[in-house]
C-alpha positions as CSV (number, residue, x, y, z in Angstrom):
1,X,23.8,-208.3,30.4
2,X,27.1,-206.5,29.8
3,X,27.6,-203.4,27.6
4,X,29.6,-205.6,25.4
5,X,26.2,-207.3,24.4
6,X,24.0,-204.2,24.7
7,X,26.1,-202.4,22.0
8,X,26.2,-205.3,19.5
9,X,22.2,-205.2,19.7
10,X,22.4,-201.5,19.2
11,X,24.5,-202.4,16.1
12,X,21.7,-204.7,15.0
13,X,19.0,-202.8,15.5
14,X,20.4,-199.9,13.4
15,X,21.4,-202.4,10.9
16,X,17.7,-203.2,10.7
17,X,17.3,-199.6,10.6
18,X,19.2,-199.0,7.7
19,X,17.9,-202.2,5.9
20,X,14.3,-201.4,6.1
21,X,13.9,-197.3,5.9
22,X,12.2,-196.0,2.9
23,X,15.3,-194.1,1.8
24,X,18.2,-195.7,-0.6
25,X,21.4,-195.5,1.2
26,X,25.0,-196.5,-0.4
27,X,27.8,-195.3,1.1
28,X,30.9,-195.2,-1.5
29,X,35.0,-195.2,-0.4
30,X,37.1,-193.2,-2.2
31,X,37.7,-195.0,-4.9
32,X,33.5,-195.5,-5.9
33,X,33.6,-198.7,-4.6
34,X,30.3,-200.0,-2.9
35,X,30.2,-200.6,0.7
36,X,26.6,-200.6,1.8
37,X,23.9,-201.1,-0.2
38,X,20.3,-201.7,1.9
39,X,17.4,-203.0,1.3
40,X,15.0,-199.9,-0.3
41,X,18.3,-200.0,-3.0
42,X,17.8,-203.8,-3.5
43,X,14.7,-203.8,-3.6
44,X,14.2,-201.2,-6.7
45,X,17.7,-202.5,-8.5
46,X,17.1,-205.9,-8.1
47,X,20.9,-206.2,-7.1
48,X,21.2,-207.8,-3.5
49,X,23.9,-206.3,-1.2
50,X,26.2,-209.1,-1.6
51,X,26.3,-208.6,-5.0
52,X,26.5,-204.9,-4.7
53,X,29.8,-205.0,-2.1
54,X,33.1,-204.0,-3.5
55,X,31.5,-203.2,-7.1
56,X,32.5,-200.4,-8.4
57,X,29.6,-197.8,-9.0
58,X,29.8,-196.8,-12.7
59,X,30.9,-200.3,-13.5
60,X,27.2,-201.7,-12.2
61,X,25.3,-198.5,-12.9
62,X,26.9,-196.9,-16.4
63,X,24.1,-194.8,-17.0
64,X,25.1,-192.8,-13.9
65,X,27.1,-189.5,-15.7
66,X,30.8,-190.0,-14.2
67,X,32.0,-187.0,-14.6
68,X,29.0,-185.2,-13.2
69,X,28.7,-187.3,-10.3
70,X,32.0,-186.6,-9.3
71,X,31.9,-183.4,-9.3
72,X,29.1,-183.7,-6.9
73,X,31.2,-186.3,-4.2
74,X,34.6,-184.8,-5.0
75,X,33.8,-181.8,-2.6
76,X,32.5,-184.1,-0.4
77,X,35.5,-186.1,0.7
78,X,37.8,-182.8,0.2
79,X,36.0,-180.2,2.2
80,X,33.6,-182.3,4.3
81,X,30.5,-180.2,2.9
82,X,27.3,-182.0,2.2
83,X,25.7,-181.8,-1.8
84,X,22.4,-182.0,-3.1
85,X,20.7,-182.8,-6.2
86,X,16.7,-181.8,-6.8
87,X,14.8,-183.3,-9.3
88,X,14.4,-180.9,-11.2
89,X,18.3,-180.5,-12.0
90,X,18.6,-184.0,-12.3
91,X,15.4,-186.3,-12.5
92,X,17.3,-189.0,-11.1
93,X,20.6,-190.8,-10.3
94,X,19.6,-194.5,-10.9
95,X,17.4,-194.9,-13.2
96,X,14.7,-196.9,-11.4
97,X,11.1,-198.3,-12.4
98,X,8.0,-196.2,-10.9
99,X,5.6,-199.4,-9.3
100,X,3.8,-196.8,-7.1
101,X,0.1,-197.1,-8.1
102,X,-1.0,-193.7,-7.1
103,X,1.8,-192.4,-9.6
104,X,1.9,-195.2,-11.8
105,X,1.8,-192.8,-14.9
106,X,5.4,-191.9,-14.1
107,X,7.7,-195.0,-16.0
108,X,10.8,-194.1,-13.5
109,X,11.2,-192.9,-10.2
110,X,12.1,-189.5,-9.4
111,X,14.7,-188.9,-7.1
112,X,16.3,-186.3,-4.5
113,X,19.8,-187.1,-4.0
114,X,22.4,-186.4,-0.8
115,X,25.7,-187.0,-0.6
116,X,27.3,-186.8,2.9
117,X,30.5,-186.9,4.6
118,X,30.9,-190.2,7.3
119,X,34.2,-189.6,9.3
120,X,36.2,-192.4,10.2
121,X,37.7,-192.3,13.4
122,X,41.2,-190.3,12.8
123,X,38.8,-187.7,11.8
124,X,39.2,-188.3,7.8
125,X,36.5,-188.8,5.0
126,X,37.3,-192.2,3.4
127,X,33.8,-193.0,2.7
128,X,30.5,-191.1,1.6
129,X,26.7,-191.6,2.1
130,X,24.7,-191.4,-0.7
131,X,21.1,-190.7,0.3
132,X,18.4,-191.4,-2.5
133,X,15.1,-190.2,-1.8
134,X,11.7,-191.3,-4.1
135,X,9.8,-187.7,-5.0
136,X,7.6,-189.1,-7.6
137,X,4.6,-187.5,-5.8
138,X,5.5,-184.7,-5.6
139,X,7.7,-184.0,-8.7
140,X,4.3,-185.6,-10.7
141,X,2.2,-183.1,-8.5
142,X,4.1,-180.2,-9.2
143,X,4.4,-181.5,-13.2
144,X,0.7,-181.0,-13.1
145,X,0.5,-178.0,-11.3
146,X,2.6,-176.5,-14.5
147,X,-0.1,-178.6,-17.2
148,X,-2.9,-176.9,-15.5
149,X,-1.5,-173.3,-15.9
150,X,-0.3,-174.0,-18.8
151,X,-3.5,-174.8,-20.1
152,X,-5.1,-172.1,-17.7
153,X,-2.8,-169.8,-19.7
154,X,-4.1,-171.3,-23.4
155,X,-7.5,-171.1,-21.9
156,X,-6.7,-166.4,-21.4
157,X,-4.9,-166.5,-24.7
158,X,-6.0,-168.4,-27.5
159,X,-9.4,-168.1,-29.4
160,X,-11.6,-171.4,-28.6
161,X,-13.0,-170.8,-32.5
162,X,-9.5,-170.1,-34.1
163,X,-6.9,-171.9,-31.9
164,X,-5.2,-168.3,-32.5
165,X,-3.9,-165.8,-30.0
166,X,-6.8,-163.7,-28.8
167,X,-6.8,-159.9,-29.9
168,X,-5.9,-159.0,-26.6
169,X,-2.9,-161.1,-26.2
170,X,-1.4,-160.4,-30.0
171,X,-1.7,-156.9,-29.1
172,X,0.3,-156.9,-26.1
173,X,2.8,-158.7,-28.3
174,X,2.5,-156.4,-31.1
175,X,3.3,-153.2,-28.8
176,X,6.3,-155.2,-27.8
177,X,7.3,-156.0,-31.3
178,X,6.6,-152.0,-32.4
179,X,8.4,-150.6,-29.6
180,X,11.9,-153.1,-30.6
181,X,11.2,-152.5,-34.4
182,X,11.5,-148.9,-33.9
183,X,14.2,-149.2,-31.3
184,X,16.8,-151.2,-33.6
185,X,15.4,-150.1,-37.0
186,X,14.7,-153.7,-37.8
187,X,11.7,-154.1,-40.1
188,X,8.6,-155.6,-38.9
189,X,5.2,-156.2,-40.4
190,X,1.6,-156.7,-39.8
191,X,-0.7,-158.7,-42.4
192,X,-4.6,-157.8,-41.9
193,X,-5.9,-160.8,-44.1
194,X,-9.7,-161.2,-45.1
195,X,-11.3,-164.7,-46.4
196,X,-12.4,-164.3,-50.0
197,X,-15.6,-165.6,-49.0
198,X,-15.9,-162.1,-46.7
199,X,-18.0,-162.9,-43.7
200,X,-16.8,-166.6,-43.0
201,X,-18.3,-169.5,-41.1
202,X,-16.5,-171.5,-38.2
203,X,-15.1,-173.5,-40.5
204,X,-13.8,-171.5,-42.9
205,X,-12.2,-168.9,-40.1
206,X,-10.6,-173.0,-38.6
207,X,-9.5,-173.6,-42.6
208,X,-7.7,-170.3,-42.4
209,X,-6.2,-170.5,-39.4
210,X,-5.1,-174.3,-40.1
211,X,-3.4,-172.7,-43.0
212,X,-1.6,-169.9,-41.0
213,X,-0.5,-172.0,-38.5
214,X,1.4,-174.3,-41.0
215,X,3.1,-171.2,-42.9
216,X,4.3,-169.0,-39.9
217,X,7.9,-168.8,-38.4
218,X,7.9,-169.4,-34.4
219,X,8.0,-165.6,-34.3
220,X,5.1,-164.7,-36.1
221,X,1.9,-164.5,-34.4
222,X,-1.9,-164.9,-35.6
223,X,-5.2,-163.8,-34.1
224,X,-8.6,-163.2,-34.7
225,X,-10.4,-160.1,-35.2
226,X,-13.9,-160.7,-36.4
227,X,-15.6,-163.0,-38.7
228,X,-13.7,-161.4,-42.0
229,X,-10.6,-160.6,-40.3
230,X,-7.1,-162.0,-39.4
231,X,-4.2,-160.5,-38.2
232,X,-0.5,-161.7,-38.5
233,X,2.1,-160.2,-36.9
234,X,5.8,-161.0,-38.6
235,X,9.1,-159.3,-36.6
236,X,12.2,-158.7,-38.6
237,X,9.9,-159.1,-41.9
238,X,9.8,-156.5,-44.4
239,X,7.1,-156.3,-47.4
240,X,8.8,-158.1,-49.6
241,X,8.7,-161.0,-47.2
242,X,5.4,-160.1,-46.5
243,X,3.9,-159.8,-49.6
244,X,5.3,-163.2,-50.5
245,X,3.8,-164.9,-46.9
246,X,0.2,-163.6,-48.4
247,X,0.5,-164.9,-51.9
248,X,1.5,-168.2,-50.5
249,X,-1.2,-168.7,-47.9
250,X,-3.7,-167.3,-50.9
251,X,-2.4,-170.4,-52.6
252,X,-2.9,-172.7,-50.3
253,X,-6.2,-171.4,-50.0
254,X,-6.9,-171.9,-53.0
255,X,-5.7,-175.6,-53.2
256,X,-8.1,-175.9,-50.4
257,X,-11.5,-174.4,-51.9
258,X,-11.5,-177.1,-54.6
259,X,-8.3,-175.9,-56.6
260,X,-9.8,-172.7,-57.4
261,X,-6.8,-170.7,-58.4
262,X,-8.6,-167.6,-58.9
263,X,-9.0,-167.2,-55.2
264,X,-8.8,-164.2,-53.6
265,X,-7.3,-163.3,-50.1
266,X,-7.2,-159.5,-49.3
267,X,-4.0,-158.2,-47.6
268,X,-3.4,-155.0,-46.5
269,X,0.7,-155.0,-45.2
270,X,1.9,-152.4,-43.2
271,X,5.6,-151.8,-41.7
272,X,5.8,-150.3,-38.6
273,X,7.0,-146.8,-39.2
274,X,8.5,-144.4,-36.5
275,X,5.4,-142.1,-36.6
276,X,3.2,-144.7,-35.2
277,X,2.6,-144.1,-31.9
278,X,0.9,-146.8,-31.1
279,X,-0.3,-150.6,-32.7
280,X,-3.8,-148.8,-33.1
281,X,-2.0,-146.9,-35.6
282,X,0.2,-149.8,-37.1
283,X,-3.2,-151.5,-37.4
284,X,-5.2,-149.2,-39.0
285,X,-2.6,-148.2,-41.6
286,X,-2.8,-152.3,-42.8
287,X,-6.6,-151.9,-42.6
288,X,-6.7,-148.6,-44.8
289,X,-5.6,-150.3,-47.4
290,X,-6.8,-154.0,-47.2
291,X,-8.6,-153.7,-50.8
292,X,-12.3,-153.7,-51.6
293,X,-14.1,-157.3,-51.8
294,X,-14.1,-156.7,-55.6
295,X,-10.9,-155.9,-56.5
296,X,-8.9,-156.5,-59.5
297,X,-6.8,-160.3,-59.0
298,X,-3.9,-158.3,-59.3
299,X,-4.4,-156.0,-56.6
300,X,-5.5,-158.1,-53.8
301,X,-2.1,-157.4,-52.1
302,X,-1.8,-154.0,-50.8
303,X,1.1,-152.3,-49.1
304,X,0.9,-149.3,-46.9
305,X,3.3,-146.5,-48.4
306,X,5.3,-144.7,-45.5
307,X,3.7,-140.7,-45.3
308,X,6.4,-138.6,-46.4
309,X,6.5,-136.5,-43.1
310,X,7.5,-139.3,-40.7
């Protein structure tokens, strides 16, 4: 056997190699025309290689971002350095169907890219090798890893009865919130809000809650404090703002308990002052003058009046 014939079955066997590996290959020239396209590509595109040879890449594949890809191979052929894409910069450069049973909730594969140099044999890059490599397991694993701390988190921080922030969580936000209030002078407020009905069932603390939930910003924040009791916390709010939040949810209330417009939701608003040291303090100011369970209609709304030695 001469080493004529031994290298032309080396040439088959890596040919049968690069055909049959579990990894996409296509290797590009300079001008992002196709010159190898093998089997793990053909077999997810549904384009054969024949078909694939000499085509240009954005011209088969237009969903692929030109510019950005690019900028990925440019530095490629210019400096000879390999580039990589993860999928979590980029879920994926062709946008392939997921048939993988064991991820089969995924509609499209997720995909690792690398882009390498091949030098010809004067030493110059006229083509690149674009490696594609399917991550569905793990990017899927890793998306779930995230789910179940996110809902690990939800489980630490919001009230199972309310679907509020627990008192321990909004007060670590409302020290934050005091400390910037009084740091930029920006006006901030706390709402202590009681149910007309006073102590409240399950449902009627839900009711509530249902209703804040649909009338706070993304910046204000809710929570529980006992069965009479909720707190809202409102940054860059002053009590004008504040006082018209409480008449609204008091409306919508009312709507609620069988259009009884006479309903009455306590408030007690309080700003947060310099001379409150800490949210205890902010707190208790809104609670000192959340009114009496039988006051006037007109004075259901109270606002905290700042002492005239801070």
């Amino acid at each position: 056997m001469s080493n004529g014939n031994i290298e032309m079955g080396d040439i088959h066997w890596l040919m049968d190699i690069l055909q049959n590996i579990d990894v996409g290959l296509v290797v590009l020239d300079q001008q992002y025309k196709i010159r190898l396209w093998n089997g793990f590509m053909e077999s997810h595109s549904g384009i054969s290689p024949q078909l694939a040879k000499d085509k240009n890449l954005f011209s088969l594949f237009p969903d692929i971002p030109e510019q950005w890809f690019r900028q990925k191979a440019e530095p490629v052929f210019q400096l000879k350095t390999r580039t990589f894409t993860i999928w979590e910069q980029r879920p994926y450069l062709f946008h392939f169907k997921n048939y993988r049973p064991i991820t089969g909730r995924a509609t499209f594969m997720y995909q690792n890219t690398s882009i390498i140099p091949l030098e010809s044999v004067n030493r110059s890059i006229d083509h690149i090798c674009v490696i594609i490599y399917d991550v569905t397991d793990t990017a899927l694993g890793n998306e779930e890893s995230h789910r179940l701390r996110a809902e690990l988190t939800k489980l630490t921080r919001i009230d199972p009865d309310t679907g509020l922030l627990k008192h321990d969580a909004w007060n670590n936000e409302a020290e934050r919130e005091l400390s910037r209030s009084q740091r930029t002078g920006t006006p901030s407020c706390i709402a202590l809000l009681r149910h007309p009905a006073g102590t409240t069932t399950p449902q009627q603390r839900q009711d509530l809650a249902q209703i804040l939930t649909k009338t706070l910003r993304q910046t204000d924040l809710a929570t529980r404090i006992d069965d009479q009791h909720l707190a809202v916390l409102l940054p860059a709010s002053d009590e004008g703002d504040v006082r018209f939040f409480a008449e609204r949810v008091r409306k919508m209330l009312a709507r609620q308990i069988s259009n009884h417009s006479s309903v009455n939701l306590h408030a007690g608003i309080a700003r947060a002052w310099p001379g409150f040291a800490t949210v205890t303090h902010w707190f208790d100011a809104a609670k000192s003058v959340i009114p009496a369970e039988h006051s006037d209609p007109d004075h259901v709304i109270q606002v905290y009046e700042k002492p005239s030695t801070e």
